[in-house]
C-alpha positions in Angstrom: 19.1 -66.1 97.5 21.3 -64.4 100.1 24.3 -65.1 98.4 22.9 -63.6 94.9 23.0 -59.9 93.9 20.7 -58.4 91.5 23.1 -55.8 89.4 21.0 -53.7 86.2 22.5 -54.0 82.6 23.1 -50.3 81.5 22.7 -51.1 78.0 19.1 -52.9 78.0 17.8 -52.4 82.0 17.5 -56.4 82.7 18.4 -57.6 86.2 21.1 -60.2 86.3 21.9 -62.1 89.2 25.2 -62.6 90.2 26.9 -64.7 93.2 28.3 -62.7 95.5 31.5 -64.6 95.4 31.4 -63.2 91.8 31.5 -59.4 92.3 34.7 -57.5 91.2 34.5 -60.0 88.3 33.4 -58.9 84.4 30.1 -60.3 83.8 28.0 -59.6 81.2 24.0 -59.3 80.6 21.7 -62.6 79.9 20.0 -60.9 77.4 22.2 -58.7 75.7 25.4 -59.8 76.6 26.7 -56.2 77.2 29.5 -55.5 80.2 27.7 -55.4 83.3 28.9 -52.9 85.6 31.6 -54.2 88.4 30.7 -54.4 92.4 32.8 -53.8 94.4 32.5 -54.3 98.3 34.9 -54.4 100.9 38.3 -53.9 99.1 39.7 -51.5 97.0 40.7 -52.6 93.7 44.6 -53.0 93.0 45.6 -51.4 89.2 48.6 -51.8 87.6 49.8 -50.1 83.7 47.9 -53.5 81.9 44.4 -52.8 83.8 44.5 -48.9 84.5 42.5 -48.4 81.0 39.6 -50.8 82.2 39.5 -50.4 85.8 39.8 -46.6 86.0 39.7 -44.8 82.4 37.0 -47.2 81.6 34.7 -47.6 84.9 31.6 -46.3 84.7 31.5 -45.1 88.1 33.8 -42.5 89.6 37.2 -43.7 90.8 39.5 -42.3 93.5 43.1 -43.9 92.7 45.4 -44.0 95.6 48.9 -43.7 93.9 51.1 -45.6 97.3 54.6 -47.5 97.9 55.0 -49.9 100.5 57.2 -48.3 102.4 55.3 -44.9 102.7 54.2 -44.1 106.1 51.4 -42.3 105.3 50.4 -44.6 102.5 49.7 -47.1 105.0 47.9 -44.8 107.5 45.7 -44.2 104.6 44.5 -47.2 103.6 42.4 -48.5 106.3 40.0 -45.2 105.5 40.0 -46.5 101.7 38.8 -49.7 102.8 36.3 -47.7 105.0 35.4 -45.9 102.0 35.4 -48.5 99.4 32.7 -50.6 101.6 30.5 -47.2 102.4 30.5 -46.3 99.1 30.5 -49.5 96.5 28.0 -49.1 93.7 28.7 -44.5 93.9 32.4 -44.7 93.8 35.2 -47.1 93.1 38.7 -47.2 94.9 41.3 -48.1 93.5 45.5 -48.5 94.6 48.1 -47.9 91.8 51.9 -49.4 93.6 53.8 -46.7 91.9 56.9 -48.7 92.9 55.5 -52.2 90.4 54.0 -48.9 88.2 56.6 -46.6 87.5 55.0 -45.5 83.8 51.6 -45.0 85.3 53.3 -42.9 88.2 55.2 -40.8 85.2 52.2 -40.3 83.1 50.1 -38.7 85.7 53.4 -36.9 87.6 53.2 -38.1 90.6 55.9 -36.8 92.7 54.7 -37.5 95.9 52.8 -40.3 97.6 49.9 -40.8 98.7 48.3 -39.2 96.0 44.9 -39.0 95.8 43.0 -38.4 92.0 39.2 -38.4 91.7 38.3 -39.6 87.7 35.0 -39.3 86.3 33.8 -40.8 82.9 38.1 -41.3 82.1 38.7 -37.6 83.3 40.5 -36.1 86.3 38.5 -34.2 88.9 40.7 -33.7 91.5 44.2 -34.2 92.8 45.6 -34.2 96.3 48.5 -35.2 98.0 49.0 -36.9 101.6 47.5 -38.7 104.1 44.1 -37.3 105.7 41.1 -38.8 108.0 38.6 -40.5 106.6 35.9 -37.7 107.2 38.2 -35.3 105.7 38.3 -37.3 103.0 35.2 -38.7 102.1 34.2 -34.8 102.3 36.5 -34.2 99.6 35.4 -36.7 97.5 31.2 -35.6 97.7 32.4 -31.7 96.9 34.9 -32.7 93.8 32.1 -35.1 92.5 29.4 -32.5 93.6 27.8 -35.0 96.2 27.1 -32.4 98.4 
């Protein structure tokens, strides 16, 4: 049963089993048939204006969003800590990358005017904002005080 997780409904506290080859993937609960809560391991999640609502608005763990463009230098400095991050924390905190340049209405709705930029949501709402590139100790230290971790 290596290849099996065991994840807890929410809604009714029955253990479901999923494949691990499964995770990131809406399930829902044998017995109650409510949405199980995603996994997510190794990878951050990619969001565009179609999935923001349920991946971010609706997760029901914290999500950091990395706002990023291809191009951007520092975007791509950034993301092997995210990946870092998303592994260290799965199951606490859920990362997620928003392409402003395939999301321009999602970029305009939360002003971003320079990238990276970094926003913390909890339970739909914005904790904290920053912009640019940082280490990944910086950074996981400002996501534990925003989310009050600490």
């Amino acid at each position: 049963m290596s290849d099996m997780i065991q994840i807890s409904c929410p809604a009714c506290g029955v253990g479901n089993r999923i494949p691990t080859a499964k995770t990131g993937r809406a399930a829902k609960c044998g017995k109650c048939h409510e949405k199980l809560p995603r996994v997510w391991w190794q990878e951050p999640v990619v969001a565009d204006d179609v999935s923001f609502q349920d991946e971010v608005l609706d997760s029901h763990l914290p999500v950091l969003v990395d706002f990023w463009a291809p191009w951007c230098a520092p975007c791509r400095t950034l993301s092997p800590g995210l990946v870092l991050l998303a592994e260290e924390l799965a199951g606490r905190l859920k990362v997620v990358k928003v392409n402003t340049d395939e999301n321009p209405g999602l970029a305009k709705s939360y002003q971003i005017h320079s990238i990276p930029t970094l926003m913390l949501f909890s339970e739909g709402d914005i904790q904290n904002k920053r912009m640019g590139a940082m280490p990944v100790g910086q950074l996981r230290n400002w996501i534990n005080r925003s989310l009050g971790w600490l």
